[in-house]
Steps between C-alpha positions, in 0.01 A plus 500: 500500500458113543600282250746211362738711387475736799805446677679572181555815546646471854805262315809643558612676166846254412205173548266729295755554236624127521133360469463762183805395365341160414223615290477524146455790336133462417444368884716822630250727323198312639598563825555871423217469398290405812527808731613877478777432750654202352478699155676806677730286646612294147464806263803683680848491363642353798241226401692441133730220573179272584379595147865452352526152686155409399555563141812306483290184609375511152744340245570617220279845567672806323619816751252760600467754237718842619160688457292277695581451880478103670163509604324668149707213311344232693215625472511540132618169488248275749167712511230531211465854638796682565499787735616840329523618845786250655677718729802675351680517819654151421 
């Protein structure tokens, strides 16, 4: 597939991670958002500390609920519709 983002995927995982690392919260779930292998690859558990890191860029934001994993809670918290079906993996 052609595209801007197209070479994306061929980013070695630690510049991937890095890059992701830099988002916010709301911006991390966009780009989740934007194709079935960039949601597979951020809706893993080996994916949580770039949820965990991106979460802690907002101050003052209370911890994720224990019954709610990284990814639901940001949704919950940035998206008028909030996806029931957030993987549980994370």
């Amino acid at each position: 597939k052609s595209g801007k983002l197209r070479d994306l995927m061929n980013m070695p995982v630690d510049i991937f991670t890095e890059v992701c690392s830099h988002l916010d919260p709301h911006d991390l779930r966009r780009l989740a958002l934007t194709s079935k292998r960039l949601w597979d690859i951020l809706m893993t558990k080996e994916s949580k500390h770039i949820w965990k890191t991106a979460l802690a860029s907002v101050p003052y934001l209370p911890e994720c609920p224990t019954d709610l994993n990284e990814p639901q809670y940001v949704c919950l918290l940035f998206s008028s519709e909030c996806l029931t079906h957030v993987s549980t993996e994370c």
